[in-house]
C-alpha positions as CSV (number, residue, x, y, z in Angstrom):
1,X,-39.0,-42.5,-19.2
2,X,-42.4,-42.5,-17.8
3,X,-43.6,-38.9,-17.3
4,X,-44.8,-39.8,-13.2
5,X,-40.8,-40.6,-12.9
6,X,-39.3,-37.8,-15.1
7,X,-41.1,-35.2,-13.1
8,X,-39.6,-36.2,-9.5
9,X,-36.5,-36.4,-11.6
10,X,-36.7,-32.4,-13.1
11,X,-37.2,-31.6,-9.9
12,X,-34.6,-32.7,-8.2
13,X,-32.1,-32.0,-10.7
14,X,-33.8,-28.6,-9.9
15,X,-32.9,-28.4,-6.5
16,X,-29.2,-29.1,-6.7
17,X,-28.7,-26.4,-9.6
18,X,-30.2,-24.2,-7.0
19,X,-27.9,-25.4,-4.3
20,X,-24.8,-26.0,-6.1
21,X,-24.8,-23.2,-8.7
22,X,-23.7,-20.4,-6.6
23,X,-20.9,-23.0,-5.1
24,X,-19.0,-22.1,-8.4
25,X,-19.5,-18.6,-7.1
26,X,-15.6,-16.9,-5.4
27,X,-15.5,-17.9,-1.8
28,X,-15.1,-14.8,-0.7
29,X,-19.0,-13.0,-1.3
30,X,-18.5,-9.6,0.6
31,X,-17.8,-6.9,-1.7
32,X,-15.2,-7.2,-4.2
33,X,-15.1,-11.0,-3.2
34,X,-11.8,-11.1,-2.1
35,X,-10.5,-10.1,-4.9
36,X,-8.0,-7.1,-5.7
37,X,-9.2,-4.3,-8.3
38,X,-9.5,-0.6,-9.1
39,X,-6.9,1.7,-9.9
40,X,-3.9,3.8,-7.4
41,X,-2.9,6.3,-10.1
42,X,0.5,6.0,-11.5
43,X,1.2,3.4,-8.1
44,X,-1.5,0.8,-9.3
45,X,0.8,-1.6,-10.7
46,X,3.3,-1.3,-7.6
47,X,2.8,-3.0,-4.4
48,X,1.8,-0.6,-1.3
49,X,5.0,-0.4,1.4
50,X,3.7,-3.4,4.2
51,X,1.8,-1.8,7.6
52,X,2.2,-3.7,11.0
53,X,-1.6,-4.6,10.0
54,X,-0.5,-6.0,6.7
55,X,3.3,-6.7,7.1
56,X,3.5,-9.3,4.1
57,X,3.2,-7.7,0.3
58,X,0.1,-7.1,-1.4
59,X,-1.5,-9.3,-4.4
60,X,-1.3,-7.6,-7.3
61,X,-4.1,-5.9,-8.9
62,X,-6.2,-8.1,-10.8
63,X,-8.3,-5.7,-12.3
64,X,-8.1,-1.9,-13.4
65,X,-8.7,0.7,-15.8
66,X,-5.3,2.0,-15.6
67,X,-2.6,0.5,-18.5
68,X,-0.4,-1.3,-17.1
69,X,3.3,0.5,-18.1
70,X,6.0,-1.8,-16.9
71,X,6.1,-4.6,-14.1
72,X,6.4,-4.0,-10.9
73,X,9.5,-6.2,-9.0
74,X,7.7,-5.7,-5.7
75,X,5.3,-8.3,-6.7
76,X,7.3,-11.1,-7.1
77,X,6.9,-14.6,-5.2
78,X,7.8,-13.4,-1.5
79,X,7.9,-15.5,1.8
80,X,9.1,-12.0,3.6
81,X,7.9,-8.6,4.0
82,X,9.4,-6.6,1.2
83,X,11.1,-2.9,2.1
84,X,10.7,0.1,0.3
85,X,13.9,0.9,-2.3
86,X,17.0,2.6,-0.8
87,X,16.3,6.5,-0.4
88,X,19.2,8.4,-1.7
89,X,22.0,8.4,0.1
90,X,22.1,12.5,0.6
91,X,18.5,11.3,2.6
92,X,19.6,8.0,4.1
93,X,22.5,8.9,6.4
94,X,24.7,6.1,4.0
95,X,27.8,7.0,2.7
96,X,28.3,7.2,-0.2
97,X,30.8,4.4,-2.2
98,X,32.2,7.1,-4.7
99,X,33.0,9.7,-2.1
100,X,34.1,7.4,0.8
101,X,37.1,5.8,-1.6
102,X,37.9,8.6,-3.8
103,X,37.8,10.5,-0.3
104,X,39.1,8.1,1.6
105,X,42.3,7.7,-0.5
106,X,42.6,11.3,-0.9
107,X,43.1,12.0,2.5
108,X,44.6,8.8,3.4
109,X,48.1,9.4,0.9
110,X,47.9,12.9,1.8
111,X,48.1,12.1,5.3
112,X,50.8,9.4,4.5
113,X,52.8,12.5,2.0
114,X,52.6,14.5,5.3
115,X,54.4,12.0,8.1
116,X,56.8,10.7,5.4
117,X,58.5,14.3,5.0
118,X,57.1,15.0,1.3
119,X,54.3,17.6,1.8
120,X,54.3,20.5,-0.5
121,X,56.7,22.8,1.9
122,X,59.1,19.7,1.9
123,X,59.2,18.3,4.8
124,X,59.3,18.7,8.7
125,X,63.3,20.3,8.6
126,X,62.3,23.9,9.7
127,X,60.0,25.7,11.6
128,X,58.5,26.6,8.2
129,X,57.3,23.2,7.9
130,X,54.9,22.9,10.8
131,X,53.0,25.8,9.3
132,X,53.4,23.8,5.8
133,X,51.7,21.0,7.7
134,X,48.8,22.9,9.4
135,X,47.9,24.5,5.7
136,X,48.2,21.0,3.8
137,X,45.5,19.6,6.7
138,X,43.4,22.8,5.9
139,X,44.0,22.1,1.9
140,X,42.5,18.1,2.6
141,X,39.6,19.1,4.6
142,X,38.8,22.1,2.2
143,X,39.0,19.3,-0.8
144,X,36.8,16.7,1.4
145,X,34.0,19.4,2.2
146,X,33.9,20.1,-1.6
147,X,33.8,16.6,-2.3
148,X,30.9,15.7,0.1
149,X,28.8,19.4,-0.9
150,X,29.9,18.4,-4.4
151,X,28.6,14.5,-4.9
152,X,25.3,14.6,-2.1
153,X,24.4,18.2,-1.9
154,X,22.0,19.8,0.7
155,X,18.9,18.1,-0.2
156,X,16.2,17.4,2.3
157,X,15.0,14.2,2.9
158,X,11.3,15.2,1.7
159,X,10.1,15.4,5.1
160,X,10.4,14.0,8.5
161,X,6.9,12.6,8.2
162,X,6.5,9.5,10.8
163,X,6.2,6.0,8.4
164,X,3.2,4.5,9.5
165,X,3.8,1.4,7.2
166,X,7.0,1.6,9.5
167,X,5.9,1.7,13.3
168,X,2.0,3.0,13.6
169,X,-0.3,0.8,14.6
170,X,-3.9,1.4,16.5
171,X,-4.4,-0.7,19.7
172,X,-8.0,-0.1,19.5
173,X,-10.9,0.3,17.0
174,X,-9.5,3.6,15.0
175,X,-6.5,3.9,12.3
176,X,-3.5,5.3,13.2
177,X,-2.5,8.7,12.3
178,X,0.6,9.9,10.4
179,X,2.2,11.2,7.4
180,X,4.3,9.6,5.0
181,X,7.1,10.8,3.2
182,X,6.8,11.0,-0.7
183,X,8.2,8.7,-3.3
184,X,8.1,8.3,-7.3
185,X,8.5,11.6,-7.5
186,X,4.6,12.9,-6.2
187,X,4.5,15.2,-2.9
188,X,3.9,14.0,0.0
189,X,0.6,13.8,1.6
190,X,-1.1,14.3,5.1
191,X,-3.4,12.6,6.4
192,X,-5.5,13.6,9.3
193,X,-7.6,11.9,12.1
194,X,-11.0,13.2,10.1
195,X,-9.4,11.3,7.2
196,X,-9.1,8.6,9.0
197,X,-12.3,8.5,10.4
198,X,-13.8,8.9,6.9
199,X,-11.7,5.8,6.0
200,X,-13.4,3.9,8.5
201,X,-17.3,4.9,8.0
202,X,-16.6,4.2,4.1
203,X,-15.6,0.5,5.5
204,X,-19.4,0.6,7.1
205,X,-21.2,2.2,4.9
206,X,-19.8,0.1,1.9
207,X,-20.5,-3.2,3.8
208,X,-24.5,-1.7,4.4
209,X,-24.6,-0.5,0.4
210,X,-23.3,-3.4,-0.6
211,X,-26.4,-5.6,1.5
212,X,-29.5,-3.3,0.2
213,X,-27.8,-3.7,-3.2
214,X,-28.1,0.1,-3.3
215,X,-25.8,1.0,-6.2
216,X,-26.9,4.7,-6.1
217,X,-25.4,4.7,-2.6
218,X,-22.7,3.5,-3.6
219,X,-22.0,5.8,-6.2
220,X,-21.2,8.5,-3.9
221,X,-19.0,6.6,-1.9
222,X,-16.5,5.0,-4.4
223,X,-15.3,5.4,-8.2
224,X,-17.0,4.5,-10.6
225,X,-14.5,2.2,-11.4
226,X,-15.2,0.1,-8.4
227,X,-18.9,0.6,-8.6
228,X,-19.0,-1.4,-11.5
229,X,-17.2,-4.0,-10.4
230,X,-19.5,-4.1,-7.0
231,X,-22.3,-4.3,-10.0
232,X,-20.6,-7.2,-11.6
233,X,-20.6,-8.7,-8.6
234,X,-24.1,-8.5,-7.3
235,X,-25.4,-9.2,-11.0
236,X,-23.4,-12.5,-11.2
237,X,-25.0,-13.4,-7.3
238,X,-28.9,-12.5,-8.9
239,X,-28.1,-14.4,-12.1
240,X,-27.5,-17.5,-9.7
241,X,-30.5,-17.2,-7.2
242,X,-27.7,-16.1,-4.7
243,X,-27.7,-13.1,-2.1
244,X,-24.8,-12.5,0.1
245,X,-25.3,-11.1,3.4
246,X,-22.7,-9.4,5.6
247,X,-23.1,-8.0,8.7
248,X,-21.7,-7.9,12.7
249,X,-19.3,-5.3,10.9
250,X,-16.5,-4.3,13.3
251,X,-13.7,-2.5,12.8
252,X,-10.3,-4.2,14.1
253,X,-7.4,-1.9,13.4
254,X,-5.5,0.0,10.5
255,X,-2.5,2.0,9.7
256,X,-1.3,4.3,7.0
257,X,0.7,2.2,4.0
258,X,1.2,5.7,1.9
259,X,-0.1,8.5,1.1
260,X,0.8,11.1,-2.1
261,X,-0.8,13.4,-4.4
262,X,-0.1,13.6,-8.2
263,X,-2.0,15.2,-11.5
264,X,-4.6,16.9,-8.8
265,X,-5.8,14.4,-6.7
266,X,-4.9,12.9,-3.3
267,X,-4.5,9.1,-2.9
268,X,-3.9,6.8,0.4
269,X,-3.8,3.3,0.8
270,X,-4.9,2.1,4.0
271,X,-4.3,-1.2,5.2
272,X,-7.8,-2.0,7.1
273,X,-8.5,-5.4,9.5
274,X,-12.1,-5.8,10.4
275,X,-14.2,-9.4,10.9
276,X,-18.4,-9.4,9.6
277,X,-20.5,-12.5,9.0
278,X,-20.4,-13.2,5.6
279,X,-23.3,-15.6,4.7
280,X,-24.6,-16.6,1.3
281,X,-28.0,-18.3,0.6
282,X,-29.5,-19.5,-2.0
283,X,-33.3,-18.7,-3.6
284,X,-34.7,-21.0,-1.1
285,X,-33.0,-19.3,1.4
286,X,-30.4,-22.2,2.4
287,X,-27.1,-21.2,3.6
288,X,-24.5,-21.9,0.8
289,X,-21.2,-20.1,2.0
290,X,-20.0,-18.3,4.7
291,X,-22.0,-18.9,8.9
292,X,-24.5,-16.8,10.3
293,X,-22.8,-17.3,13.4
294,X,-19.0,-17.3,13.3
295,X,-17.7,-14.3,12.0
296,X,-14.3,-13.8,9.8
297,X,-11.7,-11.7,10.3
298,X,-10.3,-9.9,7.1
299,X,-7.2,-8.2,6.2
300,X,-7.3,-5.6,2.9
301,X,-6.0,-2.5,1.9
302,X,-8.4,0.0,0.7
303,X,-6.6,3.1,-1.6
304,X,-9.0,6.2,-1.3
305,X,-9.1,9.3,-3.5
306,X,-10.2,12.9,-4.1
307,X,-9.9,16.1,-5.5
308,X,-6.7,17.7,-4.4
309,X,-9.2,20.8,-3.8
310,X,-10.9,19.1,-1.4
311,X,-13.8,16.5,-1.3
312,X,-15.2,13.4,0.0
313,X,-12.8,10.5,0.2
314,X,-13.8,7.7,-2.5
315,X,-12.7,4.1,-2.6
316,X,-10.6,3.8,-6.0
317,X,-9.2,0.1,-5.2
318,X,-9.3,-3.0,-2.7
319,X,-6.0,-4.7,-2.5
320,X,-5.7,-8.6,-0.8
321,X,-2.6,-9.2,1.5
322,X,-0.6,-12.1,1.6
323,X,0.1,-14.1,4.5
């Protein structure tokens, strides 16, 4: 090939490596690029309890630092929001199957021994035997009080905390305060309106980080963990002539998922909906992905975590919900 034709050729094989590279690049370019990553403690590899904002299950984790111990069940193929397992039934109100028969057909043949005439004091032939009847009444409920302290015990539920993966929901810009009981065996956790409004400004102050590419910002507001993957990220974009964009952040709603404390920290998972532009552009500055004039809306849940003895919130993990 003639050089005067192989140069116009170079360069327009050029320009579409410019343009099309970064196409291979996740849709999604805001940070964590829609993907799901970071670590929840000993809850990373089980789904988060669904919010009214995010009433369908979460994807699973795709990335962490934690091992992974077992599977989780709760992130199985689902076409339905999943519920939370059974709480015991001493907590749930529910009878228990045991008790109710054994119970149950306790009192029901004493009962029957008592109207048939074959009670302990023999019968109803003499005075003696009303009092007989009165006493073996006394002797079945005596047994059936046993029986119920005996196979559920006085255990409290926990607390009476309000579920906000249950019923809270904010109507406006804000997340919904609440508390949550505990499950898997780590206390319970409350969570505050300054927690949630540190919830919230991470959001922002992520999204801003995230545009001046400002690692060491980011540093003081999430793992380290998830600052290396936000690192991946933006190296992958610059190794492709990319930049993403976001801005026009607003805050939608959120609500509490759960909330629990183990091994000396506090966690929360948050599920967060918010809409930015998200806009991608290549060296030359073209548009690639995303608009620069119709926004998206988004729907994650963030887990944030700190030092039991107090301390700045940090995101520890994004999570994606399903629709």
């Amino acid at each position: 090939m003639k050089p005067r034709i192989l140069a116009p050729v170079l360069t327009a094989f050029l320009s579409i490596g410019l343009i099309a590279g970064p196409l291979a690049l996740h849709a999604d370019a805001r940070p964590g690029q829609g993907g799901s990553m970071g670590s929840r403690g000993s809850r990373t590899w089980s789904a988060p309890p669904p919010t009214r904002t995010a009433p369908y299950s979460a994807a699973p984790m795709e990335r962490s630092i934690t091992p992974r111990t077992a599977p989780s069940p709760n992130y199985g193929p689902q076409t339905a929001p999943f519920t939370r397992p059974a709480a015991p039934f001493a907590q749930s109100g529910v009878r228990h199957p045991f008790l109710t028969g054994f119970a149950g057909g306790f009192l029901g043949a004493g009962l029957f021994g008592l109207l048939s005439g074959h009670g302990f004091f023999g019968g109803m032939h003499s005075f003696f035997s009303l009092i007989g009847l009165m006493l073996q009444v006394a002797f079945v409920v005596m047994i059936v009080m046993w029986l119920v302290r005996r196979f559920t015990g006085n255990k409290s539920s926990g607390g009476s905390g309000f579920s906000m993966g249950a019923g809270g929901v904010a109507n406006s810009p804000g997340v919904t305060p609440g508390a949550i009981p505990s499950a898997g065996g780590n206390a319970a956790l409350q969570i505050n309106t300054a927690d949630y409004q540190a919830f919230q400004q991470t959001l922002m102050d992520i999204q801003t980080a995230w545009n001046q590419q400002n690692i060491a910002a980011m540093q003081q507001m999430a793992t380290p963990e998830m600052v290396s993957y936000f690192n991946e990220q933006l190296s992958a974009l610059a190794s492709q002539g990319a930049r993403n964009v976001v801005s026009d952040v607003h805050f939608i709603q959120g609500d509490l998922a759960e909330a629990w404390r183990e091994n000396g920290m506090d966690f929360a998972t948050v599920a967060m909906r918010y809409s930015l532009i998200d806009l991608t552009t290549n060296a030359m500055g073209q548009v690639i992905q995303g608009s620069s004039t119709e926004p998206v809306n988004i729907t994650e849940l963030w887990t944030f975590t700190r030092p039991s003895r107090g301390g700045r919130w940090l995101l520890s993990a994004i999570q994606q919900t399903r629709q």
